[in-house]
N, C-alpha and C positions, 0 to 999 in steps of 0.2 A: 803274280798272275792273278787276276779276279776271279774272285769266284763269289762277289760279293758281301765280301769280310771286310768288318772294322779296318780302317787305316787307321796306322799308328800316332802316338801323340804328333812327333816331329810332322808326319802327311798331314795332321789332322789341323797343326796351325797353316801348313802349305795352301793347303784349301780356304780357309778363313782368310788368306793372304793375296787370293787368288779373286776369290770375292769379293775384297775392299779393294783392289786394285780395279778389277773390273766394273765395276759401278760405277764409274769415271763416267764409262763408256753406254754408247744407249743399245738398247736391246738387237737394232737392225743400225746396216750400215749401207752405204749407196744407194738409199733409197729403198729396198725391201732386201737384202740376204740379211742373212739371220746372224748372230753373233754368238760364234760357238764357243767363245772362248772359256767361260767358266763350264760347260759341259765338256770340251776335252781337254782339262785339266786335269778334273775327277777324272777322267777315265784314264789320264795318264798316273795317275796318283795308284788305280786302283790295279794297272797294272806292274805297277813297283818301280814306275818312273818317276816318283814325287820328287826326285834331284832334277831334273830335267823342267820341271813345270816353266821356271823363272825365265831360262833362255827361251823355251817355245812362245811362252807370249812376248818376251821382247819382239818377238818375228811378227807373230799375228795383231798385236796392239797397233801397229803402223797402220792397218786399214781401216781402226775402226772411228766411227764417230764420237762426239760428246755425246754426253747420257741428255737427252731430252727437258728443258726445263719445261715447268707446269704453268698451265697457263690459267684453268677456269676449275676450279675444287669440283669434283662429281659426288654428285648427294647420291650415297647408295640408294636410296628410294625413286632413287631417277635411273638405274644400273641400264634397262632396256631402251631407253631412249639414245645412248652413246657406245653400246659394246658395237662392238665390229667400226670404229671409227679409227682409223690409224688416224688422221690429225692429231689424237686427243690422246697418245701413249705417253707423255708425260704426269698427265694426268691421271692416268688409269693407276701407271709405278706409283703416282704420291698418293693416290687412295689406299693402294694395299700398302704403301707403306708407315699411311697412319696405321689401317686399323690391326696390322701385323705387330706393329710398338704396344698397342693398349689392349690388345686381347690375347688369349691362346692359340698360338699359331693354329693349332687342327682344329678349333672351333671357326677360324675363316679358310679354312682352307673347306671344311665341310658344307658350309654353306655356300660358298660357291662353285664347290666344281658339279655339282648339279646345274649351275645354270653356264657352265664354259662347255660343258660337254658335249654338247651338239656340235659347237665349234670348232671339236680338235683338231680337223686336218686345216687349219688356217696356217698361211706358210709354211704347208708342209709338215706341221703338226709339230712344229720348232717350241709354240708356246707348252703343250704336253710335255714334251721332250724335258725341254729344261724343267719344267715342273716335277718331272719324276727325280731326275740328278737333286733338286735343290730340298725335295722330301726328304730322300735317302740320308743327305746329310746330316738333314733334320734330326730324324731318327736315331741319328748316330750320338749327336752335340748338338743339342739346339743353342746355338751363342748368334749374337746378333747379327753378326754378317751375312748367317745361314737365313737367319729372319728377312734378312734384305735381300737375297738372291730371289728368297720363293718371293719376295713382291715385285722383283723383276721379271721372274716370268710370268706370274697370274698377270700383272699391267701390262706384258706383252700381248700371252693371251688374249684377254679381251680386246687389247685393240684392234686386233689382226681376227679376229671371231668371225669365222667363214662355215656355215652351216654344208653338209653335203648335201646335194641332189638326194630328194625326196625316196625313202626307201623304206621298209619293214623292219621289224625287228626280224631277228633271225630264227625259226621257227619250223624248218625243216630236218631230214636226218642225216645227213652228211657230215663228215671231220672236215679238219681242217684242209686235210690233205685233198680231200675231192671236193671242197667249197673252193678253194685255190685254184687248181688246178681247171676251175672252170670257170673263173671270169672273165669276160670276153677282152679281147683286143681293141684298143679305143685307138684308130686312125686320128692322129692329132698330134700336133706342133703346138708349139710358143709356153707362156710360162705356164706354174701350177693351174691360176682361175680361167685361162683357156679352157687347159682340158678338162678340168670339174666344170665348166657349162656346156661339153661336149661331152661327158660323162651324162651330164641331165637326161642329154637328146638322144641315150640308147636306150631302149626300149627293153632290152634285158638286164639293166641295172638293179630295179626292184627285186628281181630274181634272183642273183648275183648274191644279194643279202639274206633273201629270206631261207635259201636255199639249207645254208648251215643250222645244226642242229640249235636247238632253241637253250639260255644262257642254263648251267647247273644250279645246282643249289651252291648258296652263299661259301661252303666253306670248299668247294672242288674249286671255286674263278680262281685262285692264285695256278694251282696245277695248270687248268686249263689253259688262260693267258701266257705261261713256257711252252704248251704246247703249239699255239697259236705263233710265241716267235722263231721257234726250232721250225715250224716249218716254212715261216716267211727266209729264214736264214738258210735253207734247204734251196727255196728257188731263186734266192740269189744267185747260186752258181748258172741255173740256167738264164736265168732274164738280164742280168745287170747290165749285159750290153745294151739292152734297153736307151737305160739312163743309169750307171752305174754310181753316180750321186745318189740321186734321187729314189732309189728302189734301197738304197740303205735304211729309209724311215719306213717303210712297210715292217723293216723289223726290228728298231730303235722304238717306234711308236705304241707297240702294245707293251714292248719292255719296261717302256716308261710308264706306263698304267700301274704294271701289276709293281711298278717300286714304291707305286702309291698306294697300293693297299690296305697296308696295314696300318697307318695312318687316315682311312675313312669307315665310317659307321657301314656295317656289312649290310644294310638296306642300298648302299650303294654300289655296290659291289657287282649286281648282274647290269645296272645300267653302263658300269665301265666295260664290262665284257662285249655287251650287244656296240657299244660304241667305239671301242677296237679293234674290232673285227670289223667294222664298217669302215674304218680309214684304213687296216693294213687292204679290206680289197677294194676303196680307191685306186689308191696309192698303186697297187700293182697293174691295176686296170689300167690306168692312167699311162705308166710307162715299161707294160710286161711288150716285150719287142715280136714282129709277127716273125723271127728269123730266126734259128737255132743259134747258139753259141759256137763262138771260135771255138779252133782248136784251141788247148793252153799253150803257153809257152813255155819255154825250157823251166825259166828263172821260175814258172808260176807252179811247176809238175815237182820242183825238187823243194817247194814248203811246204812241208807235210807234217811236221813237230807243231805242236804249243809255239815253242820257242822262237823257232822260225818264223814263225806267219805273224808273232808278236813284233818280233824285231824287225821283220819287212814291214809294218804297217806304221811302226814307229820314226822308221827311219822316211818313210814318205814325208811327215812331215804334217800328212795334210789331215785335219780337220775330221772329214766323214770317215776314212780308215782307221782313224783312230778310237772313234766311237762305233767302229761297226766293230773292230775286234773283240774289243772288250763285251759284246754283248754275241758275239760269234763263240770264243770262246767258254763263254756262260752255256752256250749251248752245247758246245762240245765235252762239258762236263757232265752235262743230263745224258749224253749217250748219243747225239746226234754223231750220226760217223761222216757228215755232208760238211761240217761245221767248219773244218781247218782249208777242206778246200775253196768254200764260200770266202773264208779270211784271206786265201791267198790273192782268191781275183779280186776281191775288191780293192788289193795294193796294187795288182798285177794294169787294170782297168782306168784307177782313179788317180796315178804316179806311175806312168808307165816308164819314167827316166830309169836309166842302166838295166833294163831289163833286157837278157839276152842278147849283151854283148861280149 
């Protein structure tokens, strides 16, 4: 069960394994969904499933595409002329994956996530996401395949590099619990970049931001950022019917920050905060539902263990349950008491098959 501890040697090749297999494949698949498959592998790894990894991607490899060839080398002194270009994500992978071969992985990784970080909720905040999974590892065993992962997500990242609607830093005195609780409701359909340019068009969105108290000193952001996802992982129970996908990155997305951490120079450290907090209240703006929540259902009242809510998430099958556990759980261990029921509806919601027959 996660609790964000070393996987063992045998896990520790599964994932290296998992890695070189996946790079076959390109970051996005049908045109824009995201390709989770080396993110929940880690997270099946991390929750004591690393025997499992091989048959679940037999399943999900079936969708996905070839990895992207490179078409035109990007001269980093040219970086802002081509970020935010999806044409150009083959390109972007073979840049980070030269300069990830020939330098210290954390000396580019530092240098650029100052300049990706305006962009984290692009796709969803998928290129973040896998950036946090492919750190961590990092951190764990830096071996080459881990070095290829993070240039598959930095290259996605940038391609996919979608700035939010114009906002403040955060510089009022509210938690997260009453900054949350109070971003408005965004009336709106169709994909992500719909509603972030209907996100633009609400007049209370500057607010939204600036409302939360302003970022701590360098060495509280890691605390802070758990507090930030314990309570996006708190209104999951209420909102998920929302988008019960989609409202799983409100609290995947600052997780993946703070996994980044300890791996960036702590001058950067309040800018990851202020810019967390700004996609997890997107991200909820975007798809917090104007309707109270179902009742539960039986299947979803009787998971109430670790255990339980582990093994319904796993046996789903699917992708975002499996990555929201593993970071549900994380919470559930800091003391959130909201945490296993958050884990239940997100299986109960996102794989609703045999439930409550």
């Amino acid at each position: 069960m996660s609790d964000s501890t070393s996987p063992s040697t045998r896990d520790a090749d599964v994932l290296d394994e998992t890695y070189t297999r996946m790079h076959a494949t390109g970051p996005e698949f049908e045109g824009w969904l995201s390709n989770h498959g080396p993110m929940a592998a880690d997270a099946l790894i991390r929750l004591g499933c690393g025997e499992d990894v091989e048959a679940w991607l037999d399943g999900y490899a079936r969708r996905l595409d070839e990895a992207p060839a490179p078409r035109w080398d990007i001269e980093e002194a040219d970086w802002r002329e081509v970020i935010g270009d999806p044409s150009r994500l083959g390109d972007w992978c073979a840049l980070f994956d030269r300069q990830l071969r020939e330098e210290p992985w954390r000396d580019v990784l530092a240098r650029w996530w100052p300049r990706l970080l305006d962009g984290a909720v692009a796709s969803a905040a998928h290129g973040l996401i896998r950036t946090g999974h492919a750190v961590r590892a990092l951190l764990e065993l830096p071996t080459p395949p881990r070095r290829a992962e993070l240039a598959q997500a930095l290259g996605y990242w940038a391609a996919r590099h979608q700035p939010l609607p114009d906002h403040p830093s955060p510089h009022g005195d509210a938690d997260f619990a009453t900054a949350l609780d109070a971003v408005p409701v965004i009336s709106s359909s169709g994909g992500i970049r719909t509603r972030l340019s209907d996100l633009a068009r609400t007049p209370s969105w500057p607010d939204t931001v600036a409302r939360l108290r302003g970022a701590p000193q360098p060495g509280q952001v890691p605390a802070a950022l758990d507090d930030l996802v314990d309570e996006a992982v708190t209104r999951y129970q209420r909102w998920a019917h929302g988008n019960p996908i989609m409202l799983v990155h409100a609290a995947t997305a600052p997780r993946a920050a703070r996994l980044v951490l300890p791996a960036l120079p702590e001058r950067l450290w309040a800018p990851t905060y202020d810019a967390a907090w700004a996609v997890t209240a997107a991200i909820s703006a975007i798809y917090r539902p104007s309707t109270p929540p179902p009742p539960a259902g039986s299947s979803e009242r009787q998971t109430v263990t670790p255990q339980d809510v582990t093994a319904r998430a796993i046996a789903t099958g699917d992708e975002h349950a499996i990555k929201f556990i593993e970071v549900a759980l994380e919470s559930h261990h800091r003391g959130n008491n909201h945490a296993l029921t958050a884990g239940a509806r997100a299986s109960y919601l996102i794989a609703p098959v045999d439930y409550d027959e």
